[in-house]
C-alpha positions in Angstrom: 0.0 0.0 0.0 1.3 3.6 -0.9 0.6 6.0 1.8 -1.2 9.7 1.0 -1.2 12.3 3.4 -3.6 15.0 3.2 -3.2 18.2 4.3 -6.4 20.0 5.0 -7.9 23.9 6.8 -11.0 21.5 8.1 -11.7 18.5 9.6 -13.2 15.9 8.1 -16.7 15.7 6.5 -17.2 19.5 8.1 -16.4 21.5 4.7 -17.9 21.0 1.3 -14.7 22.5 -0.5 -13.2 19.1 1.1 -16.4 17.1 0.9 -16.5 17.3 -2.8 -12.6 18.1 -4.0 -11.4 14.7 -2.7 -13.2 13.0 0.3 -15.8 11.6 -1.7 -12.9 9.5 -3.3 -11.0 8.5 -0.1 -12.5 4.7 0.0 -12.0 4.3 -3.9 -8.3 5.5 -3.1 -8.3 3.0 -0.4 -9.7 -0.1 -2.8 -6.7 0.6 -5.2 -3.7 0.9 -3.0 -3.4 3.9 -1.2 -3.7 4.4 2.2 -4.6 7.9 3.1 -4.6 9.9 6.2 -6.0 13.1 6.9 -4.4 16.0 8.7 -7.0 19.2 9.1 -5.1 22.5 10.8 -8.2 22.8 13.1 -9.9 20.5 15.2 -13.2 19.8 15.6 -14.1 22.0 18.3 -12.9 25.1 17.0 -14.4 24.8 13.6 -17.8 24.8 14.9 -17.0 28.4 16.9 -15.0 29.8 14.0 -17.1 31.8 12.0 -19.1 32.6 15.4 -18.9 36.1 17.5 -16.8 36.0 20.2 -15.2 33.1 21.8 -11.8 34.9 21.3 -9.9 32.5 23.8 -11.4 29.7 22.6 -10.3 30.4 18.7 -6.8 31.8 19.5 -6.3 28.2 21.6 -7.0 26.4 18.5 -5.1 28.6 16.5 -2.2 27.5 18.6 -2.9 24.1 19.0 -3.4 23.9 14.7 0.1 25.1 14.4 1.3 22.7 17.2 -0.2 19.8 15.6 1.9 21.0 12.2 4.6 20.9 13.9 4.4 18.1 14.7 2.9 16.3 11.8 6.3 16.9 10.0 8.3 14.7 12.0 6.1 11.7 10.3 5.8 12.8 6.9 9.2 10.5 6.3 6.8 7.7 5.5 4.7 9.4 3.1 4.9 8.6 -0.6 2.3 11.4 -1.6 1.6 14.7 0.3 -2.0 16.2 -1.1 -2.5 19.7 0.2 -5.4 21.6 0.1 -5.9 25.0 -0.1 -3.3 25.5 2.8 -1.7 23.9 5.5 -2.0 26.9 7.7 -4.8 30.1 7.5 -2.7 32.7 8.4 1.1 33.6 7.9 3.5 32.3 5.1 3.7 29.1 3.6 6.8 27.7 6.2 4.9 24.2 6.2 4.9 23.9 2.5 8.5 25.1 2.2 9.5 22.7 4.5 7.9 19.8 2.9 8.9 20.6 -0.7 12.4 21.7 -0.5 13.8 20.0 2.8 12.1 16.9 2.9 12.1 16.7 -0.6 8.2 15.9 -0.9 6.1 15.1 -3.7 2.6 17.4 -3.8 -0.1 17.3 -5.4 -1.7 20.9 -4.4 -5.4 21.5 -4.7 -7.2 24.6 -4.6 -11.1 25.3 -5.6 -11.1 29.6 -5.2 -9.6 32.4 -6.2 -7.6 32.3 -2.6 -4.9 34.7 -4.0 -7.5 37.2 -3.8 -8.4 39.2 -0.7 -11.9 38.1 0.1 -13.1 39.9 3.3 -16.4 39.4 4.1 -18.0 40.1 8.3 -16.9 36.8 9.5 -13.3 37.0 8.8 -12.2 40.5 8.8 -10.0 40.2 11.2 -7.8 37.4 10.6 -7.9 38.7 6.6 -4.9 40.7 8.3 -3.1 37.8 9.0 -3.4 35.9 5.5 -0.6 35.8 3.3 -2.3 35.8 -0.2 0.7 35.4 -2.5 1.4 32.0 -1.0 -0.5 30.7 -3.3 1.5 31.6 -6.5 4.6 30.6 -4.2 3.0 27.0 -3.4 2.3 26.4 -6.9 5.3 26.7 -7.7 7.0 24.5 -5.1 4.4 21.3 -5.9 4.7 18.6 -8.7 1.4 19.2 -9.8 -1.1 21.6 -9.5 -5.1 20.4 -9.6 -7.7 23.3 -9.8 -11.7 23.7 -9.7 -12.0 25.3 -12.7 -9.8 26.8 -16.5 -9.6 30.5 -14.4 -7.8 28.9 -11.4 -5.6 26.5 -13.7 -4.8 29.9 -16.1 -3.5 31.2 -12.8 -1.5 28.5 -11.5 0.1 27.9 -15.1 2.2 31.0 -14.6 4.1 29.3 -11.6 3.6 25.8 -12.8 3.5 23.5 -15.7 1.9 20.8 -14.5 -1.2 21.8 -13.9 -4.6 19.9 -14.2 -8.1 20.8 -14.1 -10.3 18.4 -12.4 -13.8 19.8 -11.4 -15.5 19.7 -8.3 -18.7 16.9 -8.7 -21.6 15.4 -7.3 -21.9 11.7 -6.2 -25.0 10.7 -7.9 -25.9 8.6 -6.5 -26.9 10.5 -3.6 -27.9 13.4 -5.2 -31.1 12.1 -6.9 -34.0 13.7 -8.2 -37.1 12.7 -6.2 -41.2 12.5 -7.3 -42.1 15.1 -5.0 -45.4 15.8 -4.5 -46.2 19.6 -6.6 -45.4 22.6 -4.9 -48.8 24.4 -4.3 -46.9 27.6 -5.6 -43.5 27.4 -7.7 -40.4 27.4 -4.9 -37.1 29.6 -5.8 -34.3 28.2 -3.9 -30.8 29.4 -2.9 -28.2 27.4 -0.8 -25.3 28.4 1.2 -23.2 29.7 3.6 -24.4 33.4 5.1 -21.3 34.7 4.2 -22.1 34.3 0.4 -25.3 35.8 1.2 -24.3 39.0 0.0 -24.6 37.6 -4.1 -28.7 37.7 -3.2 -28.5 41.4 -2.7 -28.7 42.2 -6.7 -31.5 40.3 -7.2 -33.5 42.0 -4.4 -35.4 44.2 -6.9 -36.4 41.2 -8.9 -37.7 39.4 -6.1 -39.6 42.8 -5.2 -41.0 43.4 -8.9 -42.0 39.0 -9.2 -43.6 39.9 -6.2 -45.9 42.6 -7.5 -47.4 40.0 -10.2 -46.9 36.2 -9.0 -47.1 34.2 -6.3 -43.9 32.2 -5.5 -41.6 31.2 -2.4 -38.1 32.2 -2.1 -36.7 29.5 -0.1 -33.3 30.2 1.4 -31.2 27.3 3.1 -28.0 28.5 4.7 -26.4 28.0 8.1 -27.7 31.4 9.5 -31.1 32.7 8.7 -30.8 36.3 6.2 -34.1 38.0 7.4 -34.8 39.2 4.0 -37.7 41.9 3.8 -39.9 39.9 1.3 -43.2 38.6 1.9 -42.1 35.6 0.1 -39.5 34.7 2.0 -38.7 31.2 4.0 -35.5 29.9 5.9 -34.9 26.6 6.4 -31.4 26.0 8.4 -29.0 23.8 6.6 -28.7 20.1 7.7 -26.4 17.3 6.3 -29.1 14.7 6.9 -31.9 17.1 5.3 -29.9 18.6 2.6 -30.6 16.8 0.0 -34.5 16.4 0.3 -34.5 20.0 1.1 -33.1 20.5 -2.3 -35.3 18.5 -3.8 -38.2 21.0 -3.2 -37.2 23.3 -5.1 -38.3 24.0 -9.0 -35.9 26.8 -9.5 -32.6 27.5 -8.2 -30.8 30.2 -8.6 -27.0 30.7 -8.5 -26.4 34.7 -9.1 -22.6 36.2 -9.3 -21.4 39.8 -9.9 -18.2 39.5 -12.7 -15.5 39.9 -10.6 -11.9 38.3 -10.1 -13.2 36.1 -6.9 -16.4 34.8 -8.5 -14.2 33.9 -11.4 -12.6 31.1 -9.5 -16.3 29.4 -8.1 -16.8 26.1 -9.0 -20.3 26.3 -9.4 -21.1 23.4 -7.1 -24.6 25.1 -6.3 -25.6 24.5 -9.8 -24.7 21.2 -9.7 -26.5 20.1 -6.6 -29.5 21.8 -8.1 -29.3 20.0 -11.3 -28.6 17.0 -10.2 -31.6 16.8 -8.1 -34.0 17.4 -10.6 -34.7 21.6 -10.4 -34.1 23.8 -13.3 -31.3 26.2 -12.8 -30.9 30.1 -13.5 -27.3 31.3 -13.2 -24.8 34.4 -14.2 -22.4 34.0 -16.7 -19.6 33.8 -14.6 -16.7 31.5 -14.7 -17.6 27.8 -14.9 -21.3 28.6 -15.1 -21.1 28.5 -18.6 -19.4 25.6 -19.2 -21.9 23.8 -16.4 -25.0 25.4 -18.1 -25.7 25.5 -22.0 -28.5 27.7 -22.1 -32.0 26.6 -23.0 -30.4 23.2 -22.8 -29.2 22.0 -19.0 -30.3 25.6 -17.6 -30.7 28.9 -18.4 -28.5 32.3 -18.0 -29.2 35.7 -17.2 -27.2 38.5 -17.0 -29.1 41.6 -16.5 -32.0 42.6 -14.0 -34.2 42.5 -16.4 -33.1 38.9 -17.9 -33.8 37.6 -14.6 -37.1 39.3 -14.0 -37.8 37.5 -17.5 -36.8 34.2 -17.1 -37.4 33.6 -13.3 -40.8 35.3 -14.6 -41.4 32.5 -17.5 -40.1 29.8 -14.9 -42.5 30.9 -12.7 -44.9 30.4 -15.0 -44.4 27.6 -17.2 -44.0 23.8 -15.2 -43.0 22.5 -19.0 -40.4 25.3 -19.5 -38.7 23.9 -16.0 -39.1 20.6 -16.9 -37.7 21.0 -20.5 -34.2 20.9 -19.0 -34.1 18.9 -16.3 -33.8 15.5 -17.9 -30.5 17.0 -20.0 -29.3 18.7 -16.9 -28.5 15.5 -15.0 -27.0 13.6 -17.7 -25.0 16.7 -18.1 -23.8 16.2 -14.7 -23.3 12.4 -15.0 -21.2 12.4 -17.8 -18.7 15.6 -16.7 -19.0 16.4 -12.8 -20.1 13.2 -11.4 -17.7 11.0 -8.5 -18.1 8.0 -11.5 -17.1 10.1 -14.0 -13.9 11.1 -12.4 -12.6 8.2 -10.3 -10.5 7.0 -12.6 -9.1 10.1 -13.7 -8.4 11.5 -9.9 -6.9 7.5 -9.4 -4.6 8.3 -12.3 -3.3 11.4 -10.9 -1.8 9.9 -7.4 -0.1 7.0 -9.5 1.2 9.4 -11.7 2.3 11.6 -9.2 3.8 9.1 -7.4 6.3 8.2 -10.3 7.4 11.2 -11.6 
């Protein structure tokens, strides 16, 4: 058996950049002869308070006790044959870690990243520690690792200029638990939105459409999300996020929506929202930013909008229309099965570590 050690921000299971990068391939890695072990910078404990107010203590001791377990961590990276990082192996401060395992103990990486994390992204929960990151790591980290994997052809265009070897693999689905479901009609049509409240902020240019669709049909806007948004609209309902829920939540839907403004960071999503949506069975409405386009072929799997008043249009006709809806949801998921499903890529994420491995 070859050993992989991964190098992770989160614990395991906790963070969907993890949960859908690699972890979803961890037992197929296992069945083909690798042996993998996980190191996340924070433990369990601390995640859950991290993106809470207060608690200072509390986070700094994790903080600490993250960096302690690095420390140590190196001492038994001799028996590694593969180290896979992810994003980072620490949140704040330069890459020492990474140095250290490239150029004095001589390890092969594999370095995975699913954002545009070279970019300042400051956003209420982290303002703070954003004083602390050291964003041109990433370029440096790039450059130190024997092959670079990315979400998405923006992140891989990035990492080319420090690296050669760089491979696109996309984020995916598994599925075969993401199915569509025969749920029972919605008595009025359900827009849907998923995820963490501090993306929240990508509803706010659609508030005027939901305003103006709200002067002429009757619809729910169904947010899920860790932290309920209180938005001001009469059609407005929270349901808090739940592993064990999430994907029957989902299914409710019959429109999801996955808005971005054109800048640099929403350049480097992966669009995994629309590819929970579509592979659950609900017809999808996205911007035309970064990956959306490749994951949506308008009129086909989905549709696009770009202005206000595209959106008012075609959430409008959505709205409307159960066949229009419907029209795409059958291409949608083979869409997904055939280019961002767990089956679809096994074998190609398989053939990276044994590649890696022998260079």
């Amino acid at each position: 058996m070859k050993k992989l050690i991964i190098i992770t921000p989160y614990p395991i299971g906790e963070a969907p950049s993890q949960r859908f990068r690699f972890e979803q391939y961890l037992s197929h890695f296992e069945k083909n002869g690798w042996q993998w072990q996980l190191e996340s910078f924070w433990n369990l404990s601390t995640w859950k308070l991290l993106y809470h107010r207060g608690k200072y203590f509390q986070k700094l001791l994790g903080l600490f006790s993250g960096f302690l377990r690095r420390f140590f961590l190196l001492f038994r990276l001799s028996s590694a044959d593969l180290i896979f990082i992810h994003r980072e192996a620490a949140p704040v401060g330069p890459p020492i870690f990474e140095w250290i395992i490239a150029k004095v103990l001589r390890k092969k990486i594999i370095y995975d990243f699913d954002d545009a994390i070279w970019n300042p992204n400051v956003s209420v929960s982290n303002g703070f520690a954003n004083r602390f990151k050291w964003y041109s790591k990433v370029g440096t980290i790039c450059r130190w690792s024997t092959v670079v994997t990315c979400g998405n052809n923006y992140l891989r265009n990035y990492a080319l200029h420090f690296n050669k070897d760089v491979k696109f693999i996309p984020t995916t689905i598994d599925t075969d638990y993401h199915l569509p479901n025969q749920k029972t009609e919605n008595k009025i049509p359900v827009i849907g939105w998923t995820g963490s409240h501090s993306t929240t902020y990508y509803l706010n240019f659609l508030n005027p459409v939901f305003t103006k669709l709200e002067e002429q049909f009757q619809f729910e806007l169904r947010i899920i999300s860790n932290k309920d948004l209180q938005i001001p609209l009469k059609s407005y309902r929270f349901i808090h996020w739940k592993k064990e829920t999430e994907i029957e939540d989902l299914q409710q839907f019959d429109i999801g929506i996955m808005p971005l403004p054109d800048d640099e960071w929403s350049k480097g999503k992966c669009g995994f929202k629309l590819l929970q949506y579509m592979s659950v069975g609900v017809a999808s409405i996205a911007s035309p930013v970064g990956v959306n386009t490749e994951i949506i072929i308008d009129n086909e799997t989905g549709f696009i909008a770009v202005t206000e008043n595209d959106w008012f249009e075609k959430l409008a006709a959505l709205i409307q229309n159960q066949e229009k809806r419907e029209s795409v949801i059958a291409n949608a998921r083979q869409h997904i099965e055939k280019n961002y499903s767990v089956h679809a890529m096994k074998p190609i994420y398989l053939q990276l570590l044994n590649d890696t491995v022998a260079i």
